[in-house]
C-alpha positions as CSV (number, residue, x, y, z in Angstrom):
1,X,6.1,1.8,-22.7
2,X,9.2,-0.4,-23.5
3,X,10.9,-2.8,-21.5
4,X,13.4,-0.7,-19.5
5,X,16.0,-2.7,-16.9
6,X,17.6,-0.5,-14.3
7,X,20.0,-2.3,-11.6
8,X,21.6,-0.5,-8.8
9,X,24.5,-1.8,-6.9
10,X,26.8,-1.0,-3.8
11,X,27.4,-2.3,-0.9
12,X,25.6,-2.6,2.1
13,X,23.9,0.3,3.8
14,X,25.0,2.7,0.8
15,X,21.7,4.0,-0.3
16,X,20.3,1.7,-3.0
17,X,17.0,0.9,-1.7
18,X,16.0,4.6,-1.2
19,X,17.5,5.6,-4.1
20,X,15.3,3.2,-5.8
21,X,12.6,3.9,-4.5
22,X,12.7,8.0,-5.0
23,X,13.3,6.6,-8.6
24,X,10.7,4.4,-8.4
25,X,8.4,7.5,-7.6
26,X,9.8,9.5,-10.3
27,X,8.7,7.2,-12.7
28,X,5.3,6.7,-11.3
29,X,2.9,7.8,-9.1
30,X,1.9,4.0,-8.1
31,X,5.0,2.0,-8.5
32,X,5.3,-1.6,-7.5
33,X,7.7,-2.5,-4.5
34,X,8.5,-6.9,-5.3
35,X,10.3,-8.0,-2.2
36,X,11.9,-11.7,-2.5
37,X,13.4,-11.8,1.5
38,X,11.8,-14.9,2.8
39,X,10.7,-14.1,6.3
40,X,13.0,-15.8,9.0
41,X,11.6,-15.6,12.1
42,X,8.9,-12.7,13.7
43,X,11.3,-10.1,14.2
44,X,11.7,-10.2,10.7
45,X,8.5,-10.5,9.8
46,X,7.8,-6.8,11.8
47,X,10.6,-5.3,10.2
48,X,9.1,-6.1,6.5
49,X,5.7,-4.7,8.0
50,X,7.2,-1.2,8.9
51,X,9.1,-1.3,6.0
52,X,5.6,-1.5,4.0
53,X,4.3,1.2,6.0
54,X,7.0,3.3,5.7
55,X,6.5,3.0,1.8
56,X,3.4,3.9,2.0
57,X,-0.5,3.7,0.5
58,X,0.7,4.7,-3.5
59,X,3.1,1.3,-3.4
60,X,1.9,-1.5,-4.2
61,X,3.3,-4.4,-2.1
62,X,4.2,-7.5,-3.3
63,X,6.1,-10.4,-1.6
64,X,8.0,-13.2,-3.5
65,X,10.7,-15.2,-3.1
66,X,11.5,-17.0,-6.2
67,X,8.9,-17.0,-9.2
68,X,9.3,-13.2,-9.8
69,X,7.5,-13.9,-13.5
70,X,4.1,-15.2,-12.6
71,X,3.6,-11.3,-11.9
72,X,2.4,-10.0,-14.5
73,X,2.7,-6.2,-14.2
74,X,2.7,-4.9,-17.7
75,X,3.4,-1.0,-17.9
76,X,4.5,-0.9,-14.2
77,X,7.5,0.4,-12.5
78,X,8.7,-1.7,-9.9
79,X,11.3,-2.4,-7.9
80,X,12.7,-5.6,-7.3
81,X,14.5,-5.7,-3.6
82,X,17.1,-7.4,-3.6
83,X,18.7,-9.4,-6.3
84,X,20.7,-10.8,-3.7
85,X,18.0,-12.3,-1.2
86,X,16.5,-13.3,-4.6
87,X,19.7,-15.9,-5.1
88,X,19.7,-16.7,-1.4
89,X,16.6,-18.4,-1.8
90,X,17.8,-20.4,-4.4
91,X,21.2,-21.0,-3.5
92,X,19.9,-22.2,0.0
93,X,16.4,-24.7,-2.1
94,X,19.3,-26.2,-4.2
95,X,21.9,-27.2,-1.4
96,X,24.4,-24.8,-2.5
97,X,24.6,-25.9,-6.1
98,X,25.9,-22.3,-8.3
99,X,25.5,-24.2,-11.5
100,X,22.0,-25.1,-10.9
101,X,21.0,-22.0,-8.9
102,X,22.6,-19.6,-11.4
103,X,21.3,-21.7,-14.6
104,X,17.6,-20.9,-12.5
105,X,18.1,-17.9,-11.8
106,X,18.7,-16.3,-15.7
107,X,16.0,-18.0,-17.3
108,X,13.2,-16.8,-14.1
109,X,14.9,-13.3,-14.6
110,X,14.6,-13.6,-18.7
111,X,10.8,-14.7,-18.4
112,X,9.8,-12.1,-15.9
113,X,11.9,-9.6,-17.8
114,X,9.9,-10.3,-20.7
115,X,7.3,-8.0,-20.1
116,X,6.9,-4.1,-21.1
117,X,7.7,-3.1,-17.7
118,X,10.6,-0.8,-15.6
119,X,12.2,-2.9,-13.7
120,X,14.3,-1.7,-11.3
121,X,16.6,-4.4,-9.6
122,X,18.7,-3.5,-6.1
123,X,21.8,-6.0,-5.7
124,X,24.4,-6.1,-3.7
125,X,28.4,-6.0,-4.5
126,X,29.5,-8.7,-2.2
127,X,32.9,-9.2,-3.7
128,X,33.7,-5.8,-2.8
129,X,35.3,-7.1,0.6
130,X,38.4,-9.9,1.1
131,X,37.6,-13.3,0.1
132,X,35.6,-15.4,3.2
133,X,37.6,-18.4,4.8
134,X,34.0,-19.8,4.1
135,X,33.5,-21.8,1.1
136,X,30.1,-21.9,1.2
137,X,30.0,-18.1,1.5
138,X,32.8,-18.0,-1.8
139,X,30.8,-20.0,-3.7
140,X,27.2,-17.6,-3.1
141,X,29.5,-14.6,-3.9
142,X,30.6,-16.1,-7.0
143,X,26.9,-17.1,-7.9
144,X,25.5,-13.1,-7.0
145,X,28.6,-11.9,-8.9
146,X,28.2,-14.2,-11.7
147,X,24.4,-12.8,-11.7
148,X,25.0,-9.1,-11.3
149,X,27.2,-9.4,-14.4
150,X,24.2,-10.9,-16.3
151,X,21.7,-8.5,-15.3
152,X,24.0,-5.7,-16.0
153,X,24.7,-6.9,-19.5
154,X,20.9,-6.7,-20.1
155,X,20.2,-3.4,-18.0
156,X,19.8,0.1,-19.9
157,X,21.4,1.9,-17.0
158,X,23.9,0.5,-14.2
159,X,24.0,2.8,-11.0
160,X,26.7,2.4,-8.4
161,X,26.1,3.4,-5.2
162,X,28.7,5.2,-2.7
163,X,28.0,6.3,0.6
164,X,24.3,7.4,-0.7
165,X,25.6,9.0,-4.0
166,X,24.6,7.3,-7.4
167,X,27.3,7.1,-10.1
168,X,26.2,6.2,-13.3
169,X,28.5,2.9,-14.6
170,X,26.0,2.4,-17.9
């Protein structure tokens, strides 16, 4: 097996997580689900559970929010959900700083990307809408769409997602 980067995009709600996953299963009988949401409060913490459960027994589960490459999951498929909680987490540890964030980002996503793996990474197109009166909200949606463009630049295939239908960008 060689390395092999797969990102799917869209926006919210438009099917990238299950299309993912149905990949996911194509590719593997055992596939690797890497969730990087930090858990908020409870409710959020149940949701993640029946979201686990609802993947169920052939995934294997794995939660982390920021150092995605002390995994070590040669030969695997897994899915990466979501690039874009991924960046939260770092956007939001380093005060809202793009630079820094986005500088953090690349070289965690070259290192765990280093391994013979499938990686299949889920993002979201957030500059698809109008531009936010918020800057703070501007300057994350120039940091995920600074770091979409990376990872598509190094994927193998780009997928966009519309209203549950995959088109194939690259």
């Amino acid at each position: 097996m060689k390395r092999n980067i797969i990102l799917i995009t869209g926006g919210q709600r438009s099917g990238k997580s299950a299309y993912a996953q149905r990949l996911a299963l194509q590719l593997a009988s055992h596939p690797v689900y890497l969730a990087t949401s930090r858990v908020w409060d409870e409710e959020y913490r149940q949701r993640i559970e029946r979201h686990q459960q609802d993947r169920g027994p052939q995934w294997t589960n794995i939660e982390e929010e920021k150092q995605l490459s002390k995994h070590h999951l040669p030969h695997r498929v897994i899915v990466i959900d979501c690039l874009t909680l991924w960046a939260t987490n770092f956007f939001f540890d380093n005060g809202s700083d793009v630079t820094t964030s986005l500088n953090e980002l690349k070289a965690e996503f070259d290192l765990f990307t280093a391994q013979e793996a499938t990686f299949i990474f889920v993002t979201n197109e957030l500059g698809l809408g109008g531009v936010s009166e918020n800057a703070i909200q501007r300057r994350f949606t120039d940091l995920q769409g600074w770091m979409n463009q990376y990872v598509a630049e190094k994927a193998d295939e780009v997928i966009f997602m519309v209203s549950g239908i995959a088109l194939k960008v690259k």
